[in-house]
Each structure stands twice: as structure tokens, then as C-alpha cells.
PDBQT receptor file of N, H, CA, C and O in Angstrom, charges set to zero:
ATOM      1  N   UNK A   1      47.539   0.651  62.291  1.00  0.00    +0.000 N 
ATOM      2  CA  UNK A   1      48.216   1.694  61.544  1.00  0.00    +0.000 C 
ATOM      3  C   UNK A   1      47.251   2.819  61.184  1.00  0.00    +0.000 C 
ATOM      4  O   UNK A   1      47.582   3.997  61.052  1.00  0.00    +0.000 OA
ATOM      5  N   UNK A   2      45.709   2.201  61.005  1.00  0.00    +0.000 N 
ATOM      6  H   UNK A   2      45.440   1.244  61.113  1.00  0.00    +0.000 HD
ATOM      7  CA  UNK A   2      44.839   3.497  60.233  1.00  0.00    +0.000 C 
ATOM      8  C   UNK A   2      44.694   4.479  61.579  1.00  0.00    +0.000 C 
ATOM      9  O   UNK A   2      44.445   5.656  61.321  1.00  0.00    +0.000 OA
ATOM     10  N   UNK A   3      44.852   4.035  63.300  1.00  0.00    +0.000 N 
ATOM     11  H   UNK A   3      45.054   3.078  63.509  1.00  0.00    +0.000 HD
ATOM     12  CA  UNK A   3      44.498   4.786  63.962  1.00  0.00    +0.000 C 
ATOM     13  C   UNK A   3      45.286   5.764  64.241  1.00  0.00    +0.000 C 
ATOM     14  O   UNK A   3      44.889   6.823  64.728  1.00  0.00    +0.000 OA
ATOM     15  N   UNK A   4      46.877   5.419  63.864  1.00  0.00    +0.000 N 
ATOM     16  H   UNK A   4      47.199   4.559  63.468  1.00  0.00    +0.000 HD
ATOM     17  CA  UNK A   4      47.908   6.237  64.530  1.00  0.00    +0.000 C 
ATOM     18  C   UNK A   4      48.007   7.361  63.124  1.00  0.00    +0.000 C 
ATOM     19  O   UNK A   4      48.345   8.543  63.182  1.00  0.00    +0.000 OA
ATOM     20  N   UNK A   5      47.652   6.675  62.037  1.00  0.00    +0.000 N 
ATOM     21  H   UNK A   5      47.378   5.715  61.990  1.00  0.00    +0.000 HD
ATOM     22  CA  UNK A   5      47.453   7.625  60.870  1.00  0.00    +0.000 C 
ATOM     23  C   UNK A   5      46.670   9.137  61.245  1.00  0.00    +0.000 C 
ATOM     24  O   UNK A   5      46.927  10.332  61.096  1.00  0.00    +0.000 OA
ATOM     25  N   UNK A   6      45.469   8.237  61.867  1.00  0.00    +0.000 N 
ATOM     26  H   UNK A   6      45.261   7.266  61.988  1.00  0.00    +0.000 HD
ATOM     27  CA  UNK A   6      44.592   9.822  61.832  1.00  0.00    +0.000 C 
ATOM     28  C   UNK A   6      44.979  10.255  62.881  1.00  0.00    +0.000 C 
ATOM     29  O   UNK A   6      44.416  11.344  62.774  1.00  0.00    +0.000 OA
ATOM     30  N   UNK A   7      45.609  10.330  64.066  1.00  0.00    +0.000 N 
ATOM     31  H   UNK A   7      46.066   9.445  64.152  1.00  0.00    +0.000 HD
ATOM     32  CA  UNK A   7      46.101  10.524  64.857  1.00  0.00    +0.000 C 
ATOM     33  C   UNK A   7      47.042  11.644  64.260  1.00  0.00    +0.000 C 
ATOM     34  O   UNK A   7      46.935  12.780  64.722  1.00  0.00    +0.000 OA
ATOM     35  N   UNK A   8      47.737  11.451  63.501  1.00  0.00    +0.000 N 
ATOM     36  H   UNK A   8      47.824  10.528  63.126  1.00  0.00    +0.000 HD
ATOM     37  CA  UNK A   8      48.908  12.522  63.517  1.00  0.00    +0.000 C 
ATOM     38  C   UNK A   8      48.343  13.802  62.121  1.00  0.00    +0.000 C 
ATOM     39  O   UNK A   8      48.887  14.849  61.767  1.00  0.00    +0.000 OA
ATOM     40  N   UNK A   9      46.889  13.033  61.553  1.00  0.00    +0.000 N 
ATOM     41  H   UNK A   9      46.448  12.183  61.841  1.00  0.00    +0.000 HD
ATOM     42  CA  UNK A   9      46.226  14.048  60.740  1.00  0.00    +0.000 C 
ATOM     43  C   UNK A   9      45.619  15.312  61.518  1.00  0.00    +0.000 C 
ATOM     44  O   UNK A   9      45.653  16.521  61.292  1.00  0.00    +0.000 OA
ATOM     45  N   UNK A  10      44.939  14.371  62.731  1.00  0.00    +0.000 N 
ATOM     46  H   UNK A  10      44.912  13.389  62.915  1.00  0.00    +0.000 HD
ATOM     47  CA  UNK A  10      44.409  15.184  63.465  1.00  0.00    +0.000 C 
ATOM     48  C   UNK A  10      45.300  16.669  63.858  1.00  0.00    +0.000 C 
ATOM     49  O   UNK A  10      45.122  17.879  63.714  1.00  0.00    +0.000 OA
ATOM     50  N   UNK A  11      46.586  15.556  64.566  1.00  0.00    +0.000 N 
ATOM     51  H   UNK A  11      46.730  14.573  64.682  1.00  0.00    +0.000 HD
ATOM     52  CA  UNK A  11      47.547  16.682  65.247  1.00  0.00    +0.000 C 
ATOM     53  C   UNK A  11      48.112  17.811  63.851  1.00  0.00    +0.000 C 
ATOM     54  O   UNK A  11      48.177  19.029  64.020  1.00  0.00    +0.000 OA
ATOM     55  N   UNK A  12      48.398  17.280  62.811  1.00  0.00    +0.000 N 
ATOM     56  H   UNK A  12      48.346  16.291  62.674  1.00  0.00    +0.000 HD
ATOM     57  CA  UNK A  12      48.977  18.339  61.730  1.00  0.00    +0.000 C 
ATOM     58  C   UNK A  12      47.995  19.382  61.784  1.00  0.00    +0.000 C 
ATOM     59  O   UNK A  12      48.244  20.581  61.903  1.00  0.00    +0.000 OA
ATOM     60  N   UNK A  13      46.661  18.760  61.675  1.00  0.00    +0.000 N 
ATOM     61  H   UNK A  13      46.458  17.785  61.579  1.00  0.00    +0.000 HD
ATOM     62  CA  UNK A  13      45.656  20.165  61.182  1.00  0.00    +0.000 C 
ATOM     63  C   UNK A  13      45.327  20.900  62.348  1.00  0.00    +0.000 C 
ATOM     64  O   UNK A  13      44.985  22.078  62.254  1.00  0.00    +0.000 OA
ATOM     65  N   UNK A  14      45.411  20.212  63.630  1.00  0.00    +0.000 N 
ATOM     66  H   UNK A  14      45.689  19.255  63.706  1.00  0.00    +0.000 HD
ATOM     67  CA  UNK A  14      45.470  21.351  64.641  1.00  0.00    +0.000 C 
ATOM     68  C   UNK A  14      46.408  22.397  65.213  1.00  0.00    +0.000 C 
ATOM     69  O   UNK A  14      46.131  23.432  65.819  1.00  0.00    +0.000 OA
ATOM     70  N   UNK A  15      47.718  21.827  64.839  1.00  0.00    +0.000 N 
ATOM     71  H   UNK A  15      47.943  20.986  64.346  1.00  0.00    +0.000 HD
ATOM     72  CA  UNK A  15      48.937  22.698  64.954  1.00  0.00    +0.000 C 
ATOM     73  C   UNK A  15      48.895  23.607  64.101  1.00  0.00    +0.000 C 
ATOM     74  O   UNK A  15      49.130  24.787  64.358  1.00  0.00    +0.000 OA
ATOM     75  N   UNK A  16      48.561  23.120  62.882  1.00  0.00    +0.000 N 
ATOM     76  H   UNK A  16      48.370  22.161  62.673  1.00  0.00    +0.000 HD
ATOM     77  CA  UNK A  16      48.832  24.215  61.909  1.00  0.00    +0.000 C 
ATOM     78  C   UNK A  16      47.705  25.590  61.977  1.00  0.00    +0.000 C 
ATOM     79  O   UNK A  16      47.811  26.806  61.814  1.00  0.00    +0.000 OA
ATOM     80  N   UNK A  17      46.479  24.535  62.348  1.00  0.00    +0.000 N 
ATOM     81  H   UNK A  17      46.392  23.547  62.481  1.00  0.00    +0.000 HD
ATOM     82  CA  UNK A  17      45.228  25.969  62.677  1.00  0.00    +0.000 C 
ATOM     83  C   UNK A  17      46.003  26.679  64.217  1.00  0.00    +0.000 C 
ATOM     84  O   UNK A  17      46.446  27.825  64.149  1.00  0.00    +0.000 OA
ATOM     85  N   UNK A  18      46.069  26.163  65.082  1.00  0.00    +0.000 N 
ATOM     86  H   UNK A  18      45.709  25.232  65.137  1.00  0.00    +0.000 HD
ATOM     87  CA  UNK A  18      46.445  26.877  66.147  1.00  0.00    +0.000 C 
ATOM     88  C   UNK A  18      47.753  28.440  65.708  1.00  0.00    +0.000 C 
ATOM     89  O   UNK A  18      47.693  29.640  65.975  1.00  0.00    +0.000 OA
ATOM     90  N   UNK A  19      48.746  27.632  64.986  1.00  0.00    +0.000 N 
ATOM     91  H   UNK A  19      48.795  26.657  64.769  1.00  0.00    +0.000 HD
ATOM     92  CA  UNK A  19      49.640  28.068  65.248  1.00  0.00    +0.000 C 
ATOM     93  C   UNK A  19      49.260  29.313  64.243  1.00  0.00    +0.000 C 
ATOM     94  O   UNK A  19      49.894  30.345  64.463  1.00  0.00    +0.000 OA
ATOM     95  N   UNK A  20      48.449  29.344  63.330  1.00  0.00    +0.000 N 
ATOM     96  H   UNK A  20      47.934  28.505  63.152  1.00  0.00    +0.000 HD
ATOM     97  CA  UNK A  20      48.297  30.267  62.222  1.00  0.00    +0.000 C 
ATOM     98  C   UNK A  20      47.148  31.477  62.444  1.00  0.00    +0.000 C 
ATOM     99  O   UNK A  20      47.150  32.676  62.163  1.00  0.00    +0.000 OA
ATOM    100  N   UNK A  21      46.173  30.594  63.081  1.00  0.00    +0.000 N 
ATOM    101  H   UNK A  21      46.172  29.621  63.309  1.00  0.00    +0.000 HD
ATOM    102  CA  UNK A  21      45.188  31.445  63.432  1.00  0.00    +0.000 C 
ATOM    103  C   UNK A  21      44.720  32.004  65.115  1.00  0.00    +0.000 C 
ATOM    104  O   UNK A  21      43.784  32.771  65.340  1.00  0.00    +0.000 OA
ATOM    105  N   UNK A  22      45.510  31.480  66.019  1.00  0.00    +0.000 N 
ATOM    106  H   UNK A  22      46.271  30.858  65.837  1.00  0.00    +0.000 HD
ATOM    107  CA  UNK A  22      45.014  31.531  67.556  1.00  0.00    +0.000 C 
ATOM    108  C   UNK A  22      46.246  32.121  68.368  1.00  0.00    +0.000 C 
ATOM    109  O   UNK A  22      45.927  32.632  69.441  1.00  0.00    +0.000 OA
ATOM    110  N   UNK A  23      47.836  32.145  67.988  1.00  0.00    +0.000 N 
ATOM    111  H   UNK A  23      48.095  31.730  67.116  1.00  0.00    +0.000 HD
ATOM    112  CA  UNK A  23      48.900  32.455  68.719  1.00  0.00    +0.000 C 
ATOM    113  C   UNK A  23      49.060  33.518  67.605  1.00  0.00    +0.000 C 
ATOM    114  O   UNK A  23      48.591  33.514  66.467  1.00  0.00    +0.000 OA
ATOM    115  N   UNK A  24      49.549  34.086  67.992  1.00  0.00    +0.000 N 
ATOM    116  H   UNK A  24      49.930  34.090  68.916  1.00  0.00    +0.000 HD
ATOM    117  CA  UNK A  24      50.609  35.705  67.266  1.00  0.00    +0.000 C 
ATOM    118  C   UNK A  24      52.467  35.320  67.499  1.00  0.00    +0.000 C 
ATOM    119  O   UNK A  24      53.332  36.192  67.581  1.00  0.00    +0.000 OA
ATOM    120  N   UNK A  25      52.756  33.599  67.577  1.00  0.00    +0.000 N 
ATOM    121  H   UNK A  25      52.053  32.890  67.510  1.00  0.00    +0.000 HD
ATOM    122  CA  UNK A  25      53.616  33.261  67.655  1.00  0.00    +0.000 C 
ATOM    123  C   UNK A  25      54.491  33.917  66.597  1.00  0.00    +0.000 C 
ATOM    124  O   UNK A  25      55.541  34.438  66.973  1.00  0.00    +0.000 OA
ATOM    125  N   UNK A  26      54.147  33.943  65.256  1.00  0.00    +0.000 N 
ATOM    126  H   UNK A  26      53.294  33.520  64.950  1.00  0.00    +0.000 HD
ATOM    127  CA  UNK A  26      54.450  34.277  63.786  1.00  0.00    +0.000 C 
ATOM    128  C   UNK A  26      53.837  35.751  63.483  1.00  0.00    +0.000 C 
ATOM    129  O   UNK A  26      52.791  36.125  62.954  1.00  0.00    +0.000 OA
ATOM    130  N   UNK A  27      54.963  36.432  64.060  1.00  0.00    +0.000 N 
ATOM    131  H   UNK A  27      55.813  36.129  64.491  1.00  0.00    +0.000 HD
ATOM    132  CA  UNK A  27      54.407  38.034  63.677  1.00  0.00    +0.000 C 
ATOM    133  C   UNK A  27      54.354  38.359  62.200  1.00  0.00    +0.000 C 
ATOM    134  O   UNK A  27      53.514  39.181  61.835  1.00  0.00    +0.000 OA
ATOM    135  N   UNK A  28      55.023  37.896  61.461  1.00  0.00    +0.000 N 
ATOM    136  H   UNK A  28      55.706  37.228  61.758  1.00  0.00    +0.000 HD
ATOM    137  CA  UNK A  28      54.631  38.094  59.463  1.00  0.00    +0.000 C 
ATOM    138  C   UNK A  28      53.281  38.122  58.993  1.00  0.00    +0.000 C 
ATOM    139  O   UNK A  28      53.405  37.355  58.038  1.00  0.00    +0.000 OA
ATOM    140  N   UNK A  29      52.299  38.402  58.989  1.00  0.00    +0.000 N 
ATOM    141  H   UNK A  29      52.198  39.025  59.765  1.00  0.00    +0.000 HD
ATOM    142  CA  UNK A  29      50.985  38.191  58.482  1.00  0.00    +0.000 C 
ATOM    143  C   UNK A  29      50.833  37.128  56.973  1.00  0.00    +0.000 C 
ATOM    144  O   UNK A  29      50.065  36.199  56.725  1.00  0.00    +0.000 OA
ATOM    145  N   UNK A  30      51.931  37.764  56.176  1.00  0.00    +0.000 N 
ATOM    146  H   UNK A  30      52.555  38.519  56.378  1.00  0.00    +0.000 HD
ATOM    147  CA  UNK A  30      52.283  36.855  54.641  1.00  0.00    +0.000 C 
ATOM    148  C   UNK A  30      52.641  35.505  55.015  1.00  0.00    +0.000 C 
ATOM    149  O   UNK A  30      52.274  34.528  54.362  1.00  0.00    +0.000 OA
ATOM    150  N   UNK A  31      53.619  35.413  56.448  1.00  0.00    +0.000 N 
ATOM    151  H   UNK A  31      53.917  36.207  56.978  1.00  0.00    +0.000 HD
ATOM    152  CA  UNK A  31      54.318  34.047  56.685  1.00  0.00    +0.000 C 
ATOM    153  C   UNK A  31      53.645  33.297  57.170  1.00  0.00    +0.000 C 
ATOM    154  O   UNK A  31      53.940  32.104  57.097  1.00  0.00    +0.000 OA
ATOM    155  N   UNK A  32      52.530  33.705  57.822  1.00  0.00    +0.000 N 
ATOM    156  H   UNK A  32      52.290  34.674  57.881  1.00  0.00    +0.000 HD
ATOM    157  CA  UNK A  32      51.196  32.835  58.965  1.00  0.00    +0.000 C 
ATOM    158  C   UNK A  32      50.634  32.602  57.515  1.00  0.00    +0.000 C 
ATOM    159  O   UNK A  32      50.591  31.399  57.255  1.00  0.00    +0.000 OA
ATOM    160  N   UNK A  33      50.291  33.229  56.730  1.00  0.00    +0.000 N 
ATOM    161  H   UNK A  33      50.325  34.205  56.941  1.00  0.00    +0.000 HD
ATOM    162  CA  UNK A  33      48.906  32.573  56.055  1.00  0.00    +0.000 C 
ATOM    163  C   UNK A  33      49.550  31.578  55.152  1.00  0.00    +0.000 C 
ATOM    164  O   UNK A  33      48.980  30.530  54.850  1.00  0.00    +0.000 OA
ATOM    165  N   UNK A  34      50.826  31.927  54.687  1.00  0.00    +0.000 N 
ATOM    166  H   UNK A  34      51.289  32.778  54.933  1.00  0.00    +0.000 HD
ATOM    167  CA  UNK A  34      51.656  30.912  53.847  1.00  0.00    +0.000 C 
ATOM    168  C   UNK A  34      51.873  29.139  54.917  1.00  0.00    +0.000 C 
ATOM    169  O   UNK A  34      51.894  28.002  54.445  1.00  0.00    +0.000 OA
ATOM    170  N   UNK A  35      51.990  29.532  56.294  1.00  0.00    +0.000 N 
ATOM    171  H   UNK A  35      51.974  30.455  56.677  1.00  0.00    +0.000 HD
ATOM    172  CA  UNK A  35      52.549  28.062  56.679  1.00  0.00    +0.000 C 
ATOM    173  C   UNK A  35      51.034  27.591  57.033  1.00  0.00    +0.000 C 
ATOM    174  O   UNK A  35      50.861  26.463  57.494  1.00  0.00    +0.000 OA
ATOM    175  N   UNK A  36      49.934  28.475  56.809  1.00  0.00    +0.000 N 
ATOM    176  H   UNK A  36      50.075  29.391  56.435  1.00  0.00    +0.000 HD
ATOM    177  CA  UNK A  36      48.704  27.873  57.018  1.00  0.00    +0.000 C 
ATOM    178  C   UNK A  36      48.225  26.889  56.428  1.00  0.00    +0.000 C 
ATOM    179  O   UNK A  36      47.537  25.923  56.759  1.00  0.00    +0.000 OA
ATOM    180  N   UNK A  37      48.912  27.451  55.036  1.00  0.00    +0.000 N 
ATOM    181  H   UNK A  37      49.471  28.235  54.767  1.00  0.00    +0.000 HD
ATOM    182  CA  UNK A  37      48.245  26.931  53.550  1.00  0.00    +0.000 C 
ATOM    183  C   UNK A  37      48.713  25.663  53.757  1.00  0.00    +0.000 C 
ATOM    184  O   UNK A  37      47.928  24.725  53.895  1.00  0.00    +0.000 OA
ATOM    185  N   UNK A  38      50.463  25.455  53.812  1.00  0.00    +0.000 N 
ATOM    186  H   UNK A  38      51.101  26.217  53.700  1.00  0.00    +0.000 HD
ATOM    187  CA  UNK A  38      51.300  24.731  54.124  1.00  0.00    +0.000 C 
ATOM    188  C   UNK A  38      50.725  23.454  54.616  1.00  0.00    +0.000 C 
ATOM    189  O   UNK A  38      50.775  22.400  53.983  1.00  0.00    +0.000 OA
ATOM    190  N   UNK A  39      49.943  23.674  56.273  1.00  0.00    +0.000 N 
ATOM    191  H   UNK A  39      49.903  24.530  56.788  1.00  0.00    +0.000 HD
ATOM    192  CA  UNK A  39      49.688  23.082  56.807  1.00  0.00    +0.000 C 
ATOM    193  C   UNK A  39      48.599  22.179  56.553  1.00  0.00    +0.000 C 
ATOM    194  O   UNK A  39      48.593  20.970  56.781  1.00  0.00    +0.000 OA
ATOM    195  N   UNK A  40      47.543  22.981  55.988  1.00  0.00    +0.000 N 
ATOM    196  H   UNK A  40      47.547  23.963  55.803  1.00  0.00    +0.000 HD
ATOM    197  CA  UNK A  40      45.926  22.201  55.113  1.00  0.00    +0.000 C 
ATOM    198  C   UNK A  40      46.850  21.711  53.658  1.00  0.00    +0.000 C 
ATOM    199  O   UNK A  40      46.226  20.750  53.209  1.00  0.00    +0.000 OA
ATOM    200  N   UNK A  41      47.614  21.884  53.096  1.00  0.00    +0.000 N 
ATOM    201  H   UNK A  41      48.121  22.665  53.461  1.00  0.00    +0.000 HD
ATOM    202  CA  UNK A  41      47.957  21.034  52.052  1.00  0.00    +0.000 C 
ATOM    203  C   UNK A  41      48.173  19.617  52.768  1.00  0.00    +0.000 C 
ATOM    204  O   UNK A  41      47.423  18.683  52.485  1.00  0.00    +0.000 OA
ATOM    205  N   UNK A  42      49.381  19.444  53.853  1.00  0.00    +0.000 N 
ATOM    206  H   UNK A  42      49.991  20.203  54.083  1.00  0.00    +0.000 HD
ATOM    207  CA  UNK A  42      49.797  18.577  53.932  1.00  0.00    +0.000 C 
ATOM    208  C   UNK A  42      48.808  17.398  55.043  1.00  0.00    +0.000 C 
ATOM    209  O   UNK A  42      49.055  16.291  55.520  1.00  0.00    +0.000 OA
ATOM    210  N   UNK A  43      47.875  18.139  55.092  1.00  0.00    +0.000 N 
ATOM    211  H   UNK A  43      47.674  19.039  54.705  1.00  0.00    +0.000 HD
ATOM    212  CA  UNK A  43      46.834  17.448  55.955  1.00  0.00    +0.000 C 
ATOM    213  C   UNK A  43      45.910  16.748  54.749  1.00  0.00    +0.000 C 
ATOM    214  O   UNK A  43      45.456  15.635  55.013  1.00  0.00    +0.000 OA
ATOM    215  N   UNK A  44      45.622  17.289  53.531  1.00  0.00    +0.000 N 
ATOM    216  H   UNK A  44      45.991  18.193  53.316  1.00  0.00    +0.000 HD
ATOM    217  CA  UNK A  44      44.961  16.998  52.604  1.00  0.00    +0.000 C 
ATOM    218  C   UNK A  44      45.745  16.032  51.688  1.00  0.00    +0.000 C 
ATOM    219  O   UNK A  44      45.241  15.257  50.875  1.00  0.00    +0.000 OA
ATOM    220  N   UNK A  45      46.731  16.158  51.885  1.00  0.00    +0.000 N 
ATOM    221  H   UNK A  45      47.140  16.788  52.546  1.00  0.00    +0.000 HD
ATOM    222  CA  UNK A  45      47.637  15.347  51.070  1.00  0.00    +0.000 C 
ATOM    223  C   UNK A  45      47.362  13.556  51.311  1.00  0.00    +0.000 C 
ATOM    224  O   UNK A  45      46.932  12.616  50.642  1.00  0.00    +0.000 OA
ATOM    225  N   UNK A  46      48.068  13.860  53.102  1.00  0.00    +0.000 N 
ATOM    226  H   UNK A  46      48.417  14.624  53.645  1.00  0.00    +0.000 HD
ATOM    227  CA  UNK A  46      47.600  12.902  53.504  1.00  0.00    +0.000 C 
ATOM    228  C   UNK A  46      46.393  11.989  53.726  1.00  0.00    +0.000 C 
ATOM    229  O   UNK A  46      46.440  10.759  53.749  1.00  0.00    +0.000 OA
ATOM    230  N   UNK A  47      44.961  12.989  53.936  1.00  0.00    +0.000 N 
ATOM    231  H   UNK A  47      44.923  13.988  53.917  1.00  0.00    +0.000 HD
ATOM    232  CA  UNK A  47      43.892  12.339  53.311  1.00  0.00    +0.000 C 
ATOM    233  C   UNK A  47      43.685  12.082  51.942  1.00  0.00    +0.000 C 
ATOM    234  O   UNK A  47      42.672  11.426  51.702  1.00  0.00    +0.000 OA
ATOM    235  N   UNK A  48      44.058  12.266  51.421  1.00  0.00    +0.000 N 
ATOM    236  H   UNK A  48      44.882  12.799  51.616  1.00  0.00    +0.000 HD
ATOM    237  CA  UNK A  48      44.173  12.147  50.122  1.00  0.00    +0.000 C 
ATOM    238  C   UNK A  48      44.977  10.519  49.421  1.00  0.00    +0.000 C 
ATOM    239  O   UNK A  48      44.696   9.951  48.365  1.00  0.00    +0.000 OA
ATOM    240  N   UNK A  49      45.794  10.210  50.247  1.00  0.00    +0.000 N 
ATOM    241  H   UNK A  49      46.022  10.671  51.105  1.00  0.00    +0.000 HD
ATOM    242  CA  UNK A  49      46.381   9.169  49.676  1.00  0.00    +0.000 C 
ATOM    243  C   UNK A  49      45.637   8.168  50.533  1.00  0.00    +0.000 C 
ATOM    244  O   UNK A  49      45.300   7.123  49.977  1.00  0.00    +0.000 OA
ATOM    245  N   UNK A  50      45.329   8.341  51.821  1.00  0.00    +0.000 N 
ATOM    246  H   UNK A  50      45.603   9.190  52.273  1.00  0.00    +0.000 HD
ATOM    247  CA  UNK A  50      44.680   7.496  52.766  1.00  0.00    +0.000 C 
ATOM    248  C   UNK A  50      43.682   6.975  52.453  1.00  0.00    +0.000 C 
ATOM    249  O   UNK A  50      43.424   5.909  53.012  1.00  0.00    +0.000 OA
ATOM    250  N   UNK A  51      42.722   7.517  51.434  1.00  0.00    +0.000 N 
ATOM    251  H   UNK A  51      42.932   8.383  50.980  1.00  0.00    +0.000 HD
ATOM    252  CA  UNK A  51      41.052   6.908  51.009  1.00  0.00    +0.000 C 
ATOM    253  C   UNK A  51      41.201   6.962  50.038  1.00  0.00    +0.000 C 
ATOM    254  O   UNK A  51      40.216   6.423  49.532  1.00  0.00    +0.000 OA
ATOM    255  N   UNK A  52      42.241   7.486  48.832  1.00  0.00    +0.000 N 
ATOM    256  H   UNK A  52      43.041   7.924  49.242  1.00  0.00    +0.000 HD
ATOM    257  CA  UNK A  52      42.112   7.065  47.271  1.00  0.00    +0.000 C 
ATOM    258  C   UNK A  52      43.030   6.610  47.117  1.00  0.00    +0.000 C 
ATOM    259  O   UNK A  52      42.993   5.394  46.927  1.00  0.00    +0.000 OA
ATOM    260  N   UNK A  53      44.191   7.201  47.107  1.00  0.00    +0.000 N 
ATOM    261  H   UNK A  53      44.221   8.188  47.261  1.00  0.00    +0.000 HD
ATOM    262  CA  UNK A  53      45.311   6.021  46.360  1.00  0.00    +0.000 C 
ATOM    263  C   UNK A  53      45.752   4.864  47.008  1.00  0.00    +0.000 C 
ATOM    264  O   UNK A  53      46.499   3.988  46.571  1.00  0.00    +0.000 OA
ATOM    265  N   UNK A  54      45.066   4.981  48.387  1.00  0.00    +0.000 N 
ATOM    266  H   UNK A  54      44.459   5.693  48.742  1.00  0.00    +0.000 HD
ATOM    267  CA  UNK A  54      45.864   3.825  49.028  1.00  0.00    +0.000 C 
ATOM    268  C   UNK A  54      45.185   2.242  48.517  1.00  0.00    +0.000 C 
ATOM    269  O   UNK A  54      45.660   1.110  48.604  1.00  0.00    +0.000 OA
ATOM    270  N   UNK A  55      43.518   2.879  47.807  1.00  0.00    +0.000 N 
ATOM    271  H   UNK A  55      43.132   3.799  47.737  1.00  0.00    +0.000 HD
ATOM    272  CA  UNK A  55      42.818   1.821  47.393  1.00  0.00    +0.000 C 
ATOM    273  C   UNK A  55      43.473   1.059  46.060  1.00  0.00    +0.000 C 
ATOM    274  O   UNK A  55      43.367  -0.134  45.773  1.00  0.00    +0.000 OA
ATOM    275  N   UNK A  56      44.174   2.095  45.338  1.00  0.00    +0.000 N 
ATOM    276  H   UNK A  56      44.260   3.064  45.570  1.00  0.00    +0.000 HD
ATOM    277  CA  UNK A  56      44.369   1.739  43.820  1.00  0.00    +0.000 C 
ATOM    278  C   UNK A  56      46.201   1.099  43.871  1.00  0.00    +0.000 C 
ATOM    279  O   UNK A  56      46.601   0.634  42.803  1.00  0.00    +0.000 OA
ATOM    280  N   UNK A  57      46.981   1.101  44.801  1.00  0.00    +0.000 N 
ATOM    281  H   UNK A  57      46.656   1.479  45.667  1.00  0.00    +0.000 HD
ATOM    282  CA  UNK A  57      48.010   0.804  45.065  1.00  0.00    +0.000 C 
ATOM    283  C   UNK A  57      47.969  -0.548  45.633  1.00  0.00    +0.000 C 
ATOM    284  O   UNK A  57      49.008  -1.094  46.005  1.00  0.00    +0.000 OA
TER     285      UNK A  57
């Protein structure tokens, strides 16, 4: 389970960098940096529960 975990951490934080900073897919400048943020939250989130709370649970 921990491998397929980082597996899809990996993929969140690279989609979200790709898609925010490397394609002009998202012509909004406000809307790219907003689903950027988006994207490193939910990558952090997930590390986040993965090495601390998952210990205390």
C-alpha cells in the first residue's frame, strides 16, 4: 500500500507542476496559480497524514 501511495503522490505533484507551470493549457494566469496551490496542498496533505498522523492513529 505505502508504494502505490507514493506513487499517486508522485503523479499529483507532477500533474499539478506540469499542468501549472510547463503547458499554457490554462490561459487564466489567477486560475493556474490557484490550481497550483491546489495541487501542492493536496500533495502535502497527503504527506502529511502518511508520516504523522498515520503514526498517532
Amino acid at each position: 500500500m505505502n508504494k502505490y501511495l507514493e506513487i499517486i503522490i508522485y503523479f499529483t505533484a507532477l500533474i499539478g507542476y506540469l499542468l501549472t507551470e510547463y503547458t499554457k493549457i490554462i490561459k487564466n494566469e489567477k486560475l493556474r496559480k490557484k490550481l497550483s496551490f491546489i495541487f501542492y496542498i493536496i500533495t502535502l496533505l497527503i504527506l502529511l497524514y502518511e508520516f504523522v498522523l498515520k503514526k498517532f492513529i
